[in-house]
C-alpha positions in Angstrom: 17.5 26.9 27.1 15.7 30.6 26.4 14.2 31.7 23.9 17.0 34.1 22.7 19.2 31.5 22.9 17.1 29.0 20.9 16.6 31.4 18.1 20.3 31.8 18.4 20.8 28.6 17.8 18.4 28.3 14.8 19.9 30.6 13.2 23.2 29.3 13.4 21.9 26.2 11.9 20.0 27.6 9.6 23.4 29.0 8.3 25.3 26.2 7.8 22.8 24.6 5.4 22.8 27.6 3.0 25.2 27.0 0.1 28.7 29.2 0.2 27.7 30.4 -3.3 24.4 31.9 -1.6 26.7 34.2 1.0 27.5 36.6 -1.1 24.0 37.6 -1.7 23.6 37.8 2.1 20.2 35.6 2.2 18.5 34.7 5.4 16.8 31.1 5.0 13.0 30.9 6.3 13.6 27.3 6.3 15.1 25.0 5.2 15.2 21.0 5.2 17.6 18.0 4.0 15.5 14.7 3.6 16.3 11.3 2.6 14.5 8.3 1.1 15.4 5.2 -0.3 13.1 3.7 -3.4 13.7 0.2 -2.6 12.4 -1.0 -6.3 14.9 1.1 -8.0 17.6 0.6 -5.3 18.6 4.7 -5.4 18.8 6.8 -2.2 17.0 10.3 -3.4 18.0 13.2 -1.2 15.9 15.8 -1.4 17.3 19.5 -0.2 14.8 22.3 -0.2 15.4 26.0 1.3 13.0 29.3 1.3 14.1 32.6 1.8 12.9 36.2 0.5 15.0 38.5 -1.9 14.2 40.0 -4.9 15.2 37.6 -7.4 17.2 39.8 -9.9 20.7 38.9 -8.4 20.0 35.5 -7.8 18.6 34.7 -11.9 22.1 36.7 -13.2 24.0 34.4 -11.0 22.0 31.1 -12.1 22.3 32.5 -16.1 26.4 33.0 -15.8 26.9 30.0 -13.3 25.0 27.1 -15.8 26.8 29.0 -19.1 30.3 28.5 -17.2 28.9 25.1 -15.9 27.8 23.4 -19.5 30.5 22.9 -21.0 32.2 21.2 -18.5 29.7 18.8 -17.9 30.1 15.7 -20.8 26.5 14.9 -21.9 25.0 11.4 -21.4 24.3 9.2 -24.2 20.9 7.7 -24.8 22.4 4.4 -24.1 23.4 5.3 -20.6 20.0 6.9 -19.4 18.5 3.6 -19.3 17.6 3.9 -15.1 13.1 3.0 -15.5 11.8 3.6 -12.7 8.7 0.5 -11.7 5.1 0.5 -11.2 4.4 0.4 -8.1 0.7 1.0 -5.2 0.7 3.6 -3.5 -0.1 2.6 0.5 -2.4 5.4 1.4 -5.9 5.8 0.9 -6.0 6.1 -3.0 -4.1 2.5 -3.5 -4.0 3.6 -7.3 -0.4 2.9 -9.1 2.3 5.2 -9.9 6.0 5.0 -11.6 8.0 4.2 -7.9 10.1 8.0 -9.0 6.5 9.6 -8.4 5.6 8.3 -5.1 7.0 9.9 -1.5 8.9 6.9 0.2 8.6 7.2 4.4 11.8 6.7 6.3 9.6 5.6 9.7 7.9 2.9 7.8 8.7 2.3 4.3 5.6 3.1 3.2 5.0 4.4 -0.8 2.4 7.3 -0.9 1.9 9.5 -3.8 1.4 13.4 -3.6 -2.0 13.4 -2.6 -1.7 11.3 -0.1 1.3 12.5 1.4 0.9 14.9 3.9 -2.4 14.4 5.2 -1.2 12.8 8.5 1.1 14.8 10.8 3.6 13.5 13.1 3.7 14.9 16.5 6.8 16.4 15.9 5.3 18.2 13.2 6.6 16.1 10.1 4.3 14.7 7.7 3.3 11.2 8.1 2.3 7.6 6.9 -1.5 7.7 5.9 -1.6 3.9 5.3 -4.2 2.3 7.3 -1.4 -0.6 8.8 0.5 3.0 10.6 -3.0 4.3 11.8 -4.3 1.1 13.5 -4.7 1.0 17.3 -5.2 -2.6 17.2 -7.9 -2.3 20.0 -11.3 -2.4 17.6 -11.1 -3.0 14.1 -14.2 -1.6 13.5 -13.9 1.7 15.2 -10.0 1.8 13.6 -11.8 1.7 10.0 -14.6 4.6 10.7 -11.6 6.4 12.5 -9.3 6.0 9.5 -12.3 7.0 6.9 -13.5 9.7 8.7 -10.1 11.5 9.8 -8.1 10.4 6.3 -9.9 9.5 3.5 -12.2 11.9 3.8 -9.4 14.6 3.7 -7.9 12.6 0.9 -11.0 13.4 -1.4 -11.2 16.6 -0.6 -7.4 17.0 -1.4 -7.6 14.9 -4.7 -10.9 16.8 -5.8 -9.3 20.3 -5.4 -5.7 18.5 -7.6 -8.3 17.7 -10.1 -9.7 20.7 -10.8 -5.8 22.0 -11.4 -5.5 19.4 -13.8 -3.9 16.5 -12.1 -4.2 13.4 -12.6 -5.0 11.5 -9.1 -7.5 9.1 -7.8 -10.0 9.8 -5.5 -9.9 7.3 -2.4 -12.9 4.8 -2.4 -14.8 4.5 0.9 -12.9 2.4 3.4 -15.3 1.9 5.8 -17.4 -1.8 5.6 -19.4 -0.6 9.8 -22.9 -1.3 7.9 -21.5 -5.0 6.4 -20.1 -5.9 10.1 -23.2 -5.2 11.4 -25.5 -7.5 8.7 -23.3 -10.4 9.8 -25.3 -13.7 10.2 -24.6 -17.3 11.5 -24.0 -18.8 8.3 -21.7 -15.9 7.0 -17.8 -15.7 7.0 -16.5 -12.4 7.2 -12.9 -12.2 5.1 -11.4 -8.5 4.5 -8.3 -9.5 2.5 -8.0 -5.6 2.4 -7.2 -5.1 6.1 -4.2 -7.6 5.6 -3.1 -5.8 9.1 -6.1 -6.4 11.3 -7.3 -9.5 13.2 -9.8 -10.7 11.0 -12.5 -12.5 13.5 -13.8 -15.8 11.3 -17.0 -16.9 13.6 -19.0 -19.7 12.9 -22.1 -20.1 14.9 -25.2 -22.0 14.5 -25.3 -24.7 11.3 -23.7 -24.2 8.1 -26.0 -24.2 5.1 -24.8 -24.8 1.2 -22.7 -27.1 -0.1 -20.4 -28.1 -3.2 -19.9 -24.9 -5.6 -22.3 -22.6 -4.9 -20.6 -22.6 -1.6 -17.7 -20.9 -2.9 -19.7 -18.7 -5.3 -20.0 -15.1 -3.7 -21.7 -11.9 -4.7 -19.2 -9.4 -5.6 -20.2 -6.0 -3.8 -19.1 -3.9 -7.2 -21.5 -5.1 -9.6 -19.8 -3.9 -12.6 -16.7 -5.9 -11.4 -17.3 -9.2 -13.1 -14.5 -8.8 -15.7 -11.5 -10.7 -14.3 -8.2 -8.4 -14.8 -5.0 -9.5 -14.8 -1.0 -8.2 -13.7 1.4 -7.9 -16.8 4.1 -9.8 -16.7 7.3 -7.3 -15.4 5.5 -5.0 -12.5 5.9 -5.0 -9.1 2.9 -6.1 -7.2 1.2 -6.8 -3.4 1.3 -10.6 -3.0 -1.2 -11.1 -0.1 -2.1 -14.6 1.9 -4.3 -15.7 4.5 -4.5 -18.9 6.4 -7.4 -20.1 7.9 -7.0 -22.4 11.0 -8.2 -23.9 13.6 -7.6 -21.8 16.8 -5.2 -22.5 20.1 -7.5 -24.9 22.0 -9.8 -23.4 24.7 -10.2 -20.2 22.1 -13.9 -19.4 21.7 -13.3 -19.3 18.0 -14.0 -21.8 15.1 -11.5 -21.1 13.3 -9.1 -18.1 13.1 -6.7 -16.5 10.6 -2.8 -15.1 9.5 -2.2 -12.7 7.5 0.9 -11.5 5.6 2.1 -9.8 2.7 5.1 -9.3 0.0 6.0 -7.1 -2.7 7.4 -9.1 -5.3 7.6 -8.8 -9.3 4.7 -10.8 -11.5 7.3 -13.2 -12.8 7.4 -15.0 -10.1 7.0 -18.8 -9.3 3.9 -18.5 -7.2 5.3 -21.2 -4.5 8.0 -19.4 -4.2 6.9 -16.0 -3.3 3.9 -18.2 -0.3 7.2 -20.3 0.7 9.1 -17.2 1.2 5.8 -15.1 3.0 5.2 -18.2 5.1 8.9 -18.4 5.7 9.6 -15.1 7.0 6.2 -15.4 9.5 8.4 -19.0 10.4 5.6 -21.2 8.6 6.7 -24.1 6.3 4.6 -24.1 3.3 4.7 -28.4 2.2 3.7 -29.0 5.9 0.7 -26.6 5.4 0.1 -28.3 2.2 -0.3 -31.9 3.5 -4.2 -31.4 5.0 -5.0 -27.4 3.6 -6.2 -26.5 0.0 -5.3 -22.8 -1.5 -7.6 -21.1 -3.6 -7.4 -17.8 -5.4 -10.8 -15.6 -6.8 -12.0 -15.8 -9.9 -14.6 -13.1 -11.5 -17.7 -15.3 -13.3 -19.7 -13.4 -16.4 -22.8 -13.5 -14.2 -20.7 -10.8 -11.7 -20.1 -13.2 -9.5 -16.7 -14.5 -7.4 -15.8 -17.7 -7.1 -13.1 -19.5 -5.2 -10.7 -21.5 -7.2 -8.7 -24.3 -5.8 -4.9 -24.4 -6.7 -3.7 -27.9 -7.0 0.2 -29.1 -6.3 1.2 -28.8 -10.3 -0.3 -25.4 -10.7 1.6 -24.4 -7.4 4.8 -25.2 -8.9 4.3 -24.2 -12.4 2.4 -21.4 -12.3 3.7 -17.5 -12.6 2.1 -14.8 -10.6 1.1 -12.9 -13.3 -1.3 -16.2 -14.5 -3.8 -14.8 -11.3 -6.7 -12.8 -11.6 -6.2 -9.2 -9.3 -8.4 -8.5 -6.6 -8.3 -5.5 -6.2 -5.1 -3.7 -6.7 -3.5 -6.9 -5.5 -2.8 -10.6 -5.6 -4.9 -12.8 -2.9 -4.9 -16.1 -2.0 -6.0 -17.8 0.9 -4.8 -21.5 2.8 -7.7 -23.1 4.0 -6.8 -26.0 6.9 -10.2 -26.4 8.0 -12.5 -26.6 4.9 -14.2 -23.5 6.0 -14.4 -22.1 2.1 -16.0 -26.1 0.8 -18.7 -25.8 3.8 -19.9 -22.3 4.0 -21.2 -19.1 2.3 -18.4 -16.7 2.3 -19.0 -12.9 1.7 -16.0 -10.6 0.8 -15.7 -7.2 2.1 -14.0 -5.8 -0.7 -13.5 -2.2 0.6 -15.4 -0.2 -2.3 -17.8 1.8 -2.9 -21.0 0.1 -2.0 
């Protein structure tokens, strides 16, 4: 197809999304769109049409003046009582991770991803569209640690320099903390367990060479890289929140590895049985939670006064009693990890907690 003919085409398209009632002012559209998302919290389909074009204006405001005055009266009014559609809280998955009412946030067709204005838009599909700036639709799954300078350099960077200049025109967004943890890879030593409950979408490498060194509870105290972050801070108890778990097990035999690790992830509301919500993660990765729970432990983190993390263990009656919403946040999220091989009782753990160092 030529070019005449393309533009042909275009404009014959172009034509058939501009409203009848738009004809008679003989408008040519620059553009013009019809998208479609779906707000899974709310359960509402939001279609979204938007069209440019360039006139002077002074038709186009009579018409909108006459058309609403003719329009009002026929419209009957909704009662308080019937406006009672709220929209959730909700994370947004790009860089920022801060949380918005789910109405305010962009949701991606592709992916399903939730990103808010700021962080919408930074990423562009290679047809041109704007895309997911999540780190889980940006990873190349080759090197985890080029992926996260990669994604830090290229997004969140560009993030900050997008939510800076929405600050200074008085909005109110978050400013993405740094996502790379290259420096804290590379001051890894042999009695040091790497976990980045973070990255839930990476392969998390859990090495363990040479001896192990402490024992009993101050192996499962940590030093929390935020110092300030000592307070522990709890969900309410109706939001919608990231319910992340990892496993750690031993490895297929003949793997080089000590030990290796699953990750996986739900979005589910605070008032929640917490065995339910791991039976149905574990479930849909085809795992079966009480088979797990013969030989492992699960813990969760707990923030100490001193500023320091410790890991908790979570015994059978607080697994069946106990509501989300009853966990300390890590984070923006909830995080608990299955231990099968007692790698949390015998070794020094450090957390890469993906802030600001």
């Amino acid at each position: 197809m030529n070019r005449k003919a393309e533009r042909k085409m275009r404009k014959r398209q172009m034509k058939q999304l501009i409203p009848p009632y738009l004809s008679e002012f003989k408008l040519m559209g620059s553009f013009a769109e019809l998208r479609v998302s779906y707000d899974a919290p709310t359960d509402q389909s939001i279609y979204t049409y938007t069209l440019k074009w360039d006139d002077e204006g002074s038709e186009r405001k009579n018409y909108a003046t006459t058309s609403e005055t003719d329009t009002s009266s026929k419209i009957p009014k909704k009662s308080a009582a019937e406006n009672t559609d709220y929209p959730v809280m909700t994370n947004c998955d790009g860089p920022c991770s801060n949380v918005y009412p789910s109405n305010k946030l962009n949701i991606l067709g592709r992916c399903g991803h939730y990103l808010c204005d700021n962080c919408y838009g930074i990423v562009k599909n290679d047809d041109g569209t704007k895309g997911c700036s999540s780190f889980s639709c940006n990873w190349k799954e080759e090197s985890t640690k080029n992926d996260i300078a990669d994604y830090e350099k290229e997004i969140c960077q560009n993030q900050r320099k997008r939510a800076e200049k929405m600050q200074s025109e008085g909005h109110s967004v978050k400013v993405a903390s740094s996502y790379t943890h290259t420096s804290l890879l590379s001051t890894r030593t042999s009695s040091t367990t790497l976990i980045d409950p973070f990255d839930v979408t990476s392969v998390t490498s859990l090495t363990k060479s040479g001896s192990t060194s402490k024992s009993g509870s101050s192996a499962r105290t940590l030093r929390a890289r935020e110092k300030a972050e000592h307070k522990n801070k709890y969900p309410s108890a109706h939001e919608l929140i990231t319910t992340k778990v990892m496993i750690i097990e031993e490895p297929p035999k003949n793997n080089v590895l000590h030990s290796s690790s699953f990750h996986s992830q739900l979005e589910t509301s605070t008032s929640n049985n917490l065995r339910s919500v791991i039976e149905r993660i574990m479930r849909e990765n085809e795992k079966h939670l009480e088979e797990y729970m013969k030989t492992g432990k699960l813990y969760y983190i707990h923030g100490l006064s001193d500023g320091t993390k410790q890991f908790k263990h979570i015994n059978q009656d607080q697994l069946k009693t106990k509501k989300l919403y009853e966990f300390p946040l890590f984070g923006n999220y909830l995080f608990f990890i299955l231990d099968m091989t007692e790698t949390l009782r015998k070794n020094s753990v450090k957390i890469v907690h993906g802030y600001d160092e």
